[in-house]
Each structure stands twice: as C-alpha cells, then as structure tokens.
C-alpha positions as CSV (number, residue, x, y, z in Angstrom):
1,X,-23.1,285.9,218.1
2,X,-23.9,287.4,214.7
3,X,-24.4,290.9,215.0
4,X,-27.7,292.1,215.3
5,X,-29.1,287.9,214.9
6,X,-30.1,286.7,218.8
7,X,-32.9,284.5,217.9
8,X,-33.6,281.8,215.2
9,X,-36.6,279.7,213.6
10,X,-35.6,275.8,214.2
11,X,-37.4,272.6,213.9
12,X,-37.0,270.6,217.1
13,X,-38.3,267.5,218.3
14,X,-38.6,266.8,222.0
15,X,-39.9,263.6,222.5
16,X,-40.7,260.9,219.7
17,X,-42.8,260.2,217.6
18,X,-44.8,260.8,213.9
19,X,-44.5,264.0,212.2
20,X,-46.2,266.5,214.4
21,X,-43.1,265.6,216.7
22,X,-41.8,268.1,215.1
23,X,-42.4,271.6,216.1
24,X,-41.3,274.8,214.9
25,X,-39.5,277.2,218.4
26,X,-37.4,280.0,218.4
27,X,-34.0,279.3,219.5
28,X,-31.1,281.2,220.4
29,X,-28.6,281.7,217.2
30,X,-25.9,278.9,218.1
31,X,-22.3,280.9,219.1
32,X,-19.1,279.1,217.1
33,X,-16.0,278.8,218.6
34,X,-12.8,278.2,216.8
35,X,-13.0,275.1,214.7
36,X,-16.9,275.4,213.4
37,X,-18.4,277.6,211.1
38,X,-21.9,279.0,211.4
39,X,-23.9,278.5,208.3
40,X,-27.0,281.1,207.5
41,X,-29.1,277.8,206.3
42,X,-31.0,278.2,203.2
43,X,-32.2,274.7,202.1
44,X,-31.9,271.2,203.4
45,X,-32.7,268.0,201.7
46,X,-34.6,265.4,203.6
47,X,-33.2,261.6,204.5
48,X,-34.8,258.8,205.4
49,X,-32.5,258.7,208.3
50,X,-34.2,261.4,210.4
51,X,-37.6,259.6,210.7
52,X,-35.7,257.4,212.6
53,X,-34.2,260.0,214.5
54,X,-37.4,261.9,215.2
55,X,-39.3,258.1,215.8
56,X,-36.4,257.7,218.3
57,X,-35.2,254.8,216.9
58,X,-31.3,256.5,216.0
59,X,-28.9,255.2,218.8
60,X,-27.5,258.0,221.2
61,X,-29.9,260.2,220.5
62,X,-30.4,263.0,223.2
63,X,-34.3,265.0,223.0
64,X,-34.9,268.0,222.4
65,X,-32.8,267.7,219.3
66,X,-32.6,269.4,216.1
67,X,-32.7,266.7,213.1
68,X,-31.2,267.2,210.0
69,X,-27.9,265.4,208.5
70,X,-27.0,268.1,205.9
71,X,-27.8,271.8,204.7
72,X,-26.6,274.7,202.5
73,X,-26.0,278.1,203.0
74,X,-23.8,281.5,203.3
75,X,-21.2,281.4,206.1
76,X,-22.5,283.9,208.9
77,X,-19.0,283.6,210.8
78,X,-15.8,281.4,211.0
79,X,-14.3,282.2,214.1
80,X,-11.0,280.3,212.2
81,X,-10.7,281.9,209.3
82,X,-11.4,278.7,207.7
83,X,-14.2,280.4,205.3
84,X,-15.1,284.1,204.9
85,X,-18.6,285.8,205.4
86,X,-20.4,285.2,202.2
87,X,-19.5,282.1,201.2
88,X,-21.6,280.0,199.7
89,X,-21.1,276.2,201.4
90,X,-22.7,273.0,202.1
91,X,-22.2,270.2,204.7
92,X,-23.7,266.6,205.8
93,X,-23.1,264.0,208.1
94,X,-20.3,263.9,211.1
95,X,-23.2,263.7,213.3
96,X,-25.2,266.5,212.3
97,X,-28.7,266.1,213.8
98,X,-28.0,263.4,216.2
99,X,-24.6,264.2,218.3
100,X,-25.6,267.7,218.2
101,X,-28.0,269.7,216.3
102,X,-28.6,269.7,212.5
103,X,-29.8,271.8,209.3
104,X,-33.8,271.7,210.6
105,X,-33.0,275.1,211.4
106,X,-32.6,279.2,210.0
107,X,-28.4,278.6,211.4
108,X,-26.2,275.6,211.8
109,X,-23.4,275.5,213.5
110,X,-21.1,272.5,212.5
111,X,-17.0,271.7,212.8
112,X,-15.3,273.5,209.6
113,X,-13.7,270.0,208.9
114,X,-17.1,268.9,206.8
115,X,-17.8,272.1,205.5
116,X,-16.8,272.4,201.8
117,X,-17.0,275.7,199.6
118,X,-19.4,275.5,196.4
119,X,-19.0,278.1,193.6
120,X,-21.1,277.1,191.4
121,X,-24.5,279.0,191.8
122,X,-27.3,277.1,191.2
123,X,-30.9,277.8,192.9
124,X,-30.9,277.2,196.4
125,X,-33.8,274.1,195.8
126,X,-31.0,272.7,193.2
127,X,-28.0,272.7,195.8
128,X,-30.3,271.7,198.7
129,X,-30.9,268.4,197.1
130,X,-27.4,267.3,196.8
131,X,-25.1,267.6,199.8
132,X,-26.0,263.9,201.1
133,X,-27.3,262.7,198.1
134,X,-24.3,263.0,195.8
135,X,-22.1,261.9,199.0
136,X,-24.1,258.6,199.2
137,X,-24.1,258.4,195.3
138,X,-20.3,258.8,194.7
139,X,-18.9,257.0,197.6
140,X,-21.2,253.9,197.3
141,X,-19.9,253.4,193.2
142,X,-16.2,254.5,193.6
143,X,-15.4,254.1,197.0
144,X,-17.2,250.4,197.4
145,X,-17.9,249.5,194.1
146,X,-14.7,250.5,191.9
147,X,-17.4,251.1,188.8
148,X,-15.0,251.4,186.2
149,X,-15.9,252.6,182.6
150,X,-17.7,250.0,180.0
151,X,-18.8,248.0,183.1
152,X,-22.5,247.2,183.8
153,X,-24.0,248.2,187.0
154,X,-27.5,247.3,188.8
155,X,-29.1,249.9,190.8
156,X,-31.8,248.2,192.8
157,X,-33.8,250.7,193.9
158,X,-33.2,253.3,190.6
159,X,-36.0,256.0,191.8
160,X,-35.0,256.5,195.2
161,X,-33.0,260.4,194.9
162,X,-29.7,258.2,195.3
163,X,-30.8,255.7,192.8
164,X,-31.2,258.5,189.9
165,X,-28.2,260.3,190.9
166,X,-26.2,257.6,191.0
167,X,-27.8,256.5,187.7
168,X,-26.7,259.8,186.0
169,X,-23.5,259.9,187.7
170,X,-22.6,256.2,186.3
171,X,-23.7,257.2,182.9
172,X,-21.2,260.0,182.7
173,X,-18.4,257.8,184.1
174,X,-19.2,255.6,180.6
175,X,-20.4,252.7,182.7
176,X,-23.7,250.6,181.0
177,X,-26.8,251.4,183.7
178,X,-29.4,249.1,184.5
179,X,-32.1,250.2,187.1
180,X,-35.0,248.8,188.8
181,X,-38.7,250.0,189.3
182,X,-41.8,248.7,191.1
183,X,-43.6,250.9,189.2
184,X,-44.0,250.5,185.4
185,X,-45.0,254.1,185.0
186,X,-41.4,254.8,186.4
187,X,-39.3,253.5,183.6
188,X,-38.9,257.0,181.7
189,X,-37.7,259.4,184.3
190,X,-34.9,256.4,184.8
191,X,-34.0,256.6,181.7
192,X,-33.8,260.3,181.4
193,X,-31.4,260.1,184.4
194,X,-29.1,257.2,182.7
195,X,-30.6,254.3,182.8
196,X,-30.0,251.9,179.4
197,X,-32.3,249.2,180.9
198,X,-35.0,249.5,183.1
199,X,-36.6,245.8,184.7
200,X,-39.5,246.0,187.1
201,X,-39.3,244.8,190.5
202,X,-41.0,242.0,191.4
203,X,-38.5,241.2,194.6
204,X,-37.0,238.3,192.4
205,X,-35.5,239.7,189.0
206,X,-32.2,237.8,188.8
207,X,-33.8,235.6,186.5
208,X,-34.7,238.2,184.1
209,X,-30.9,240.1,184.8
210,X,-29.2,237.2,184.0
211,X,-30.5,236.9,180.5
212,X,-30.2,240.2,179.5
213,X,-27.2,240.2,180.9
214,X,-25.5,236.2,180.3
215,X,-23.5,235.5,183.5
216,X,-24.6,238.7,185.3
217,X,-23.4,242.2,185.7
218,X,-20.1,243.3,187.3
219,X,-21.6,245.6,190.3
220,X,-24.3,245.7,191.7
221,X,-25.7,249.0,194.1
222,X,-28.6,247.6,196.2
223,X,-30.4,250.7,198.1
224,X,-33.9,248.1,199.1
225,X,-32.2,246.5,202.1
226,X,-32.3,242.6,203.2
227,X,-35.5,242.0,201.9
228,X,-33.8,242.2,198.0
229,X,-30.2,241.5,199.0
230,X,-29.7,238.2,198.1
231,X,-31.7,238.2,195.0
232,X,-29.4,241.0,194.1
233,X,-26.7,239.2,194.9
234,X,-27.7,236.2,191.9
235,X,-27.3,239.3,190.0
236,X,-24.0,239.7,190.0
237,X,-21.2,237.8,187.8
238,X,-18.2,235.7,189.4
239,X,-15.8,238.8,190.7
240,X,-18.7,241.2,191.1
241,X,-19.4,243.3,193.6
242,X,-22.7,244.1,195.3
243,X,-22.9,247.2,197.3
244,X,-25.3,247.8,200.5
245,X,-25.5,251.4,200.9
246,X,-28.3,253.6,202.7
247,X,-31.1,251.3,202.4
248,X,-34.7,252.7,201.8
249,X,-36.1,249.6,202.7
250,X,-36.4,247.5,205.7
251,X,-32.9,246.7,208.1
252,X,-30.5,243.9,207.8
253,X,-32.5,242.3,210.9
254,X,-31.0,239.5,212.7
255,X,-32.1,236.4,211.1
256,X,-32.9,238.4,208.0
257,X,-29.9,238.0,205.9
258,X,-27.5,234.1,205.8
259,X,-23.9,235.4,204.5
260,X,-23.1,231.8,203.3
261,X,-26.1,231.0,201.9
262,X,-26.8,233.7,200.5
263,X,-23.6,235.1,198.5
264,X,-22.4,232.6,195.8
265,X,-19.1,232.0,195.5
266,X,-16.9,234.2,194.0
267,X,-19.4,237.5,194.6
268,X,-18.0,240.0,196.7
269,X,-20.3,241.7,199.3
270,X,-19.6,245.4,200.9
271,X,-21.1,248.2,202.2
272,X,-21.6,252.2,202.2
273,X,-23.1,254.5,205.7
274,X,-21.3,257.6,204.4
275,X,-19.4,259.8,207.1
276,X,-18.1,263.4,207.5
277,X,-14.7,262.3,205.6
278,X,-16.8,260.7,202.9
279,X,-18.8,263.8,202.1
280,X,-15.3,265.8,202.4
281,X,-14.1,263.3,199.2
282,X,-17.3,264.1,197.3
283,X,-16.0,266.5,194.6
284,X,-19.1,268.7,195.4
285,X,-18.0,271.7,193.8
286,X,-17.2,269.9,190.5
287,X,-20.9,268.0,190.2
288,X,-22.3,271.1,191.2
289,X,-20.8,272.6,188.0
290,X,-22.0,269.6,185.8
291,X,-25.5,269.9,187.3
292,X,-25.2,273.4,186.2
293,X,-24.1,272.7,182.8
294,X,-26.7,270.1,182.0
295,X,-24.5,267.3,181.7
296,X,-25.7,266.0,185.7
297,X,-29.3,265.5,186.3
298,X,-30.7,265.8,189.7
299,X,-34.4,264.6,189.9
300,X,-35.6,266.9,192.4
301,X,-38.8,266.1,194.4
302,X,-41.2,268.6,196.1
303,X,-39.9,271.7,197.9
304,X,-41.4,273.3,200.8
305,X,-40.5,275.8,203.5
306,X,-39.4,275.2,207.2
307,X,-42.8,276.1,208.6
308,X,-43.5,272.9,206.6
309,X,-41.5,270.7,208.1
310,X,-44.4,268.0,209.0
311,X,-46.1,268.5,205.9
312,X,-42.6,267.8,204.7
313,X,-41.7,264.8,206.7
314,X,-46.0,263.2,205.8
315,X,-44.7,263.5,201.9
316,X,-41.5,261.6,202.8
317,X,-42.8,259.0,204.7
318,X,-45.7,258.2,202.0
319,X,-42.9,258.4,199.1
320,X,-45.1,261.1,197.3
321,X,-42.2,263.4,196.2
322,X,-41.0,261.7,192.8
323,X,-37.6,263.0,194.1
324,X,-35.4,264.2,196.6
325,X,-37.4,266.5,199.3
326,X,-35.9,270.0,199.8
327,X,-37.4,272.3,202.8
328,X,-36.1,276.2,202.0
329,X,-35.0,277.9,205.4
C-alpha cells in the first residue's frame, strides 16, 4: 500500500453499455507484489478498443472492470526494484483493461515487463497521447510493413491519431507519404503531419492512386477495416505490402472480406493487433525526445479530466476530437 494512499478515484464499468456505463467510484489503491509496478496515473489516451470493452463486445471480459489499455505516470512503488519512486513511465496493452484493470483510474497497477522508463519531459497531455498510439504506429510500418526509405506508402485512414503519427513518423524515416481523407477540409493538418499527397476517400480511390502513382505504391497501411480493404489492396504494386492494423472502421466480418478474390497476385497481405512485447519494442523514449524537439508531430485531440470520462468517451464515439483523446488523472 502506498503510505498514507488507501483510496483512489477510478472509472469502472459494471455492466454494458453507452457512455454513462461508465461511472466514477472510489476504489481501494491496488497493492503490487513483486513483478508489477504501481503507476501514480496522470493521463491516459483513449482507444477505440474500450468502447467495445465497455459495450461488452471484448471477449473475456469480466464486469465491474476498469477499462483502459495504456497510461502514464510516476512510479508510486516497485516492489522489484525494477523502477524507483519518481520515475516518470508509461505502459499499454498486455491486457490492461480487459484481463485485469486498466489506466481509467488515479493508480495502475500493471507487470513491470510492459512498463518502459521515459525521460524526456513533455506535458503530461503530450505523453498521454502516445503510449498506444506510437506502439500501433511503429509496429504496423516496421514490424509488418518493412517501410524502407525512398519507398511510397498509403495510409488509408490518414486522420485517425495513428494515421497522423504514422504519417510523421514515415516522413522522418525518408519514405514518400500519401494519405487519405473523407473530408476535403482535412487535407492540411495531413500534410502538416507528413503527408506529400493527400486523395479524398470516396471508398474506391485505387483508380486515382494508380495514376499518381503508375503501377501503385510499395506499402500500403489500411486503418478503415474490410469495408476499404480490398480497394486498398488495387493500391498496391506487384511485391507490396498492405498492412491491416487497428481498424477504426467496421470488422473483418465473415463474409465481409474473399482472400482470393480480393488480393491480386503478387500483393502481400498482413496484419498488426499490437501486444505488451510490441509496445516494449517501441523506442518510446527516443520519439518522445523527437516530439520534444519538434522534429515529431503528435496531433493531439481534446483533453479532459477523469470526472469526464463519459463526456470523454460521447467525443470519441462521434469522432469530434480532430485528434487523439487524452483524459488527465
């Protein structure tokens, strides 16, 4: 227990549903044992995922739960030694929010295996944006998609927060970044984070792809889901690869998506969910530092507090945030 700390502020959902399933309790302070750390949160960004979590639609999911799949804070205690009181740290995934309970809270108590240190201090709104989002944005384009320099990548789906990051990130690696919009209105804060060529989504823009770019691009990061997949997939040039990472649209129903109809020959197909080790491989601490420095730009959304949290969830559902969502603890 942290001395003189008994009682806590989370936000808990207890049986499905919209928003107002989530309700702010007071919660005893979790108590780690040897092997976790106990973070004092201070932000968390919000995911797409928990709305399926708090809908109940997230397999294994046990209510009441605390949601949440990343956060940043101080370390409050390492029973290990793994981290010392102070530090400033930051973790996501591993089951955070689902197997047991997540950042939607004032303290987190998560294994010190997906913990990483971050010493580069930027504003707590800043570093609450990126846990996940950087994870899902480096692993998806050098884990799947091998981007090398000089090679042209699609982002489908450029404004989600993982869109622009990856976007910026790509741009630093020296690769050429294309990146769709539904919105026309959209186009400049794409190309303030990287994007060279913007094309607005229609649902069918390989036709417009493939003569900007004769005989397609090399990889392809599709974010939209089945609905776009295989359009995305015409995209690509013979030996590309298309990526299917965290998808802000709709599933890959059954039914929804024909593998040998729908990728042409010589197109490679792969995908990106993300896990503790992922995040672990994310060179947080280094991005951090280029967000810092200018040279990394984050497009962060609206920022609210935890007593927030279905105000929070309303803006995310409703895509009003023109960025990545951050909830201060």
């Amino acid at each position: 227990m942290v001395p003189g700390m008994r009682a806590m502020k989370a936000a808990v959902i207890r049986e499905p549903g919209g928003p107002e399933a989530l309700r702010i309790e007071t919660r005893p302070v979790p108590e780690p044992e040897p092997g976790e750390v106990l973070i004092r949160v201070r932000a968390f960004g919000l995911n797409r995922a928990e709305i399926l979590v708090r809908e109940g639609r997230a397999p294994g999911v046990v209510f009441p739960r605390i949601p949440g799949i990343e956060a940043v804070g101080i370390v409050a205690c390492a029973p290990g030694n793994e981290f010392a009181p102070g530090e400033i740290v930051a973790t996501a995934r591993g089951g955070m929010g689902r197997a047991f309970d997540g950042g939607y809270a004032e303290y987190a108590c998560v294994p010190a295996t997906q913990v990483q240190a971050v010493r580069t201090r930027l504003g707590w709104e800043t570093l609450g944006a990126i846990p996940d989002m950087l994870q899902s944005a480096f692993g998806a384009l050098f884990r799947s998609l091998r981007l090398a320099r000089g090679e042209r990548l699609l982002i489908r789906g450029g404004t989600t927060a993982v869109g622009l990051a990856a976007a910026a990130i790509a741009k630093g690696h020296g690769a050429l970044v294309a990146a769709t919009t539904r919105r026309p209105d959209c186009s400049e804060p794409l190309r303030a984070s990287g994007a060279d060529q913007v094309f607005i989504d229609t649902g069918a823009i390989a036709a417009q792809v493939q003569e900007v770019c004769p005989g397609g691009v090399n990889k392809v990061l599709e974010l939209m889901g089945a609905a776009t997949l295989s359009d995305s997939l015409r995209c690509a040039r013979q030996s590309g690869i298309v990526c299917l990472a965290d998808a802000a649209g709709d599933d890959c129903a059954e039914g929804a998506f024909s593998p040998m109809e729908a990728i042409p020959t010589g197109v490679c197909l792969t995908t990106y969910s993300g896990s503790a080790e992922d995040f672990m491989q994310t060179p947080l601490d280094e991005l951090a530092g280029r967000i810092a420095r200018g040279s990394l730009r984050v497009r962060l959304g609206k920022v609210f507090h935890l007593d927030e949290i279905v105000q929070a969830h309303r803006c995310m559902e409703e895509s009003r945030a023109g960025g990545k969502i951050v909830v201060l603890a």
